[in-house]
C-alpha positions in Angstrom: 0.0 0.0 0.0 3.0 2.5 1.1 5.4 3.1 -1.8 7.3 5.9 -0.1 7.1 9.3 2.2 5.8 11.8 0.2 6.9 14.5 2.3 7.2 16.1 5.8 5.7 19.4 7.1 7.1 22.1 9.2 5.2 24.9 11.4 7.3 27.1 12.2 6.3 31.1 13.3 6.3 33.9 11.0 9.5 35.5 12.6 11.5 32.2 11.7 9.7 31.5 7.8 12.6 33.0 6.0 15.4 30.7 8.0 13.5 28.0 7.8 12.9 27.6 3.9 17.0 28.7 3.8 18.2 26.0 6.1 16.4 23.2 4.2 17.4 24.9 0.7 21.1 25.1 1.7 21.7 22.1 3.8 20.1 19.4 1.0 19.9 22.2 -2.3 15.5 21.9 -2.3 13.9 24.6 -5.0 11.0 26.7 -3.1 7.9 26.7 -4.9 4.3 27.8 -4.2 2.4 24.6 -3.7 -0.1 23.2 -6.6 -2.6 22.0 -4.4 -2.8 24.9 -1.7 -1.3 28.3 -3.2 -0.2 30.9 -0.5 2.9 32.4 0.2 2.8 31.4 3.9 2.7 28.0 2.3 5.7 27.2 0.7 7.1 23.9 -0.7 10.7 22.9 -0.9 11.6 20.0 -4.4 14.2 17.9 -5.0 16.3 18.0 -7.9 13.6 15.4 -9.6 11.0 17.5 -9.0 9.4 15.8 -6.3 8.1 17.7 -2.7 10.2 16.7 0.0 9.7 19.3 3.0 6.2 21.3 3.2 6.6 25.0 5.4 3.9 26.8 6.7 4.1 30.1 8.1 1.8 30.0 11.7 1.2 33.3 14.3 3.3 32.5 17.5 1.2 29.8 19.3 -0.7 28.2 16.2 0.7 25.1 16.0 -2.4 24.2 18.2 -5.0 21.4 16.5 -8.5 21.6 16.7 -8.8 19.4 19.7 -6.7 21.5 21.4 -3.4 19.3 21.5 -0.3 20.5 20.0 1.4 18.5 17.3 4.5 20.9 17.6 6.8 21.9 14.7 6.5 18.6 12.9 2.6 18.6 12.0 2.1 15.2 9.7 4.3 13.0 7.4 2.5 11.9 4.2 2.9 8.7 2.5 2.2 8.2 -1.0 0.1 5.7 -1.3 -1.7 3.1 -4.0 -4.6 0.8 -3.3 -7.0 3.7 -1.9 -9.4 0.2 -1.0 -7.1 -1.4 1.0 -6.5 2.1 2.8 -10.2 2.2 4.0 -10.8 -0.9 4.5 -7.5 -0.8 7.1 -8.5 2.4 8.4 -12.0 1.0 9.3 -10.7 -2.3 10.5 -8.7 -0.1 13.2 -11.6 2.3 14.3 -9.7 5.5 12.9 -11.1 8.3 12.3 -9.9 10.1 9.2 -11.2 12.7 6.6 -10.4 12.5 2.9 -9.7 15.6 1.0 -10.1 16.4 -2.6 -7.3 18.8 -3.6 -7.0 21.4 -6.7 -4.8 19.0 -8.3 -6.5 16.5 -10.5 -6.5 12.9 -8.7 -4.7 13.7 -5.7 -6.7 12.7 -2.8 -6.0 12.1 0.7 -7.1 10.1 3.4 -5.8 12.2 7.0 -5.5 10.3 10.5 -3.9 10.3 13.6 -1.6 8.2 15.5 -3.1 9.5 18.6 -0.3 7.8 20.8 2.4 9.9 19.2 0.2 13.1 18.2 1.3 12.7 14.5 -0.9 13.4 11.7 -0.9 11.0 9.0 -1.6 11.8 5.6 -2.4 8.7 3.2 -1.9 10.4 -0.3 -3.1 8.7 -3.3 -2.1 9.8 -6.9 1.1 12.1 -5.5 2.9 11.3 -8.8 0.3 14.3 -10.4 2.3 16.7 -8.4 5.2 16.4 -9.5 7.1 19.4 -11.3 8.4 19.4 -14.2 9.8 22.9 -14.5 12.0 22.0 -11.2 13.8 18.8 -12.6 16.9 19.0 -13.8 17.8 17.1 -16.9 19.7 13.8 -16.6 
């Protein structure tokens, strides 16, 4: 079901957005780009040299790392798997009692499935069709 992780995502505060995107470009050479499924410039992705998203940043207001339920998943929000056998996923998901939402995104046939491994506070994202995302225009030729 798992073929890889797709990517992880940061929260870091407005006053550290900048450093963040430039540690992560300088120490492993990522491209920033503006994200195809969620466009905002507090919403920045970092690529790899084949064009794939390996490190997800989003700008938060000091204190806004806080979830819904009220827990914090601190600066490390979720790690996303790309997925295939989106039956197998539900039926898993179902078989555990896990709550989870699925999301349609703006790019065509990218769906996720979103859960929680409420031991460890970790969001789990279950992404199925990630391959749609990736850019071209960052690749660099072989």
């Amino acid at each position: 079901m798992i073929d890889r992780i797709g990517h992880i995502n940061i929260r870091t505060t407005m006053k550290h957005f900048e450093d963040t995107l430039e540690f992560y470009e300088r120490l492993m050479g990522l491209k920033r780009a503006e994200g195809m499924a969620m466009p905002d410039p507090n919403n920045i992705w970092l690529f790899a040299d084949n064009g794939r998203a390996i490190v997800h940043v989003n700008a938060i207001e000091e204190g806004g790392d806080v979830e819904p339920d009220g827990v914090s998943t601190g600066r490390i929000n979720h790690v996303a798997f790309d997925c295939r056998d989106y039956d197998l996923a539900i039926s898993r998901l179902k078989e555990m009692n896990l709550d989870y939402e699925r999301y349609e995104t703006a790019v065509k046939d990218l769906v996720l499935l979103v859960t929680k491994d409420s031991y460890n506070n970790i969001i789990i994202e279950l992404s199925f069709g990630a391959d749609t995302v990736v850019r071209p225009d960052l690749q660099k030729a072989v």
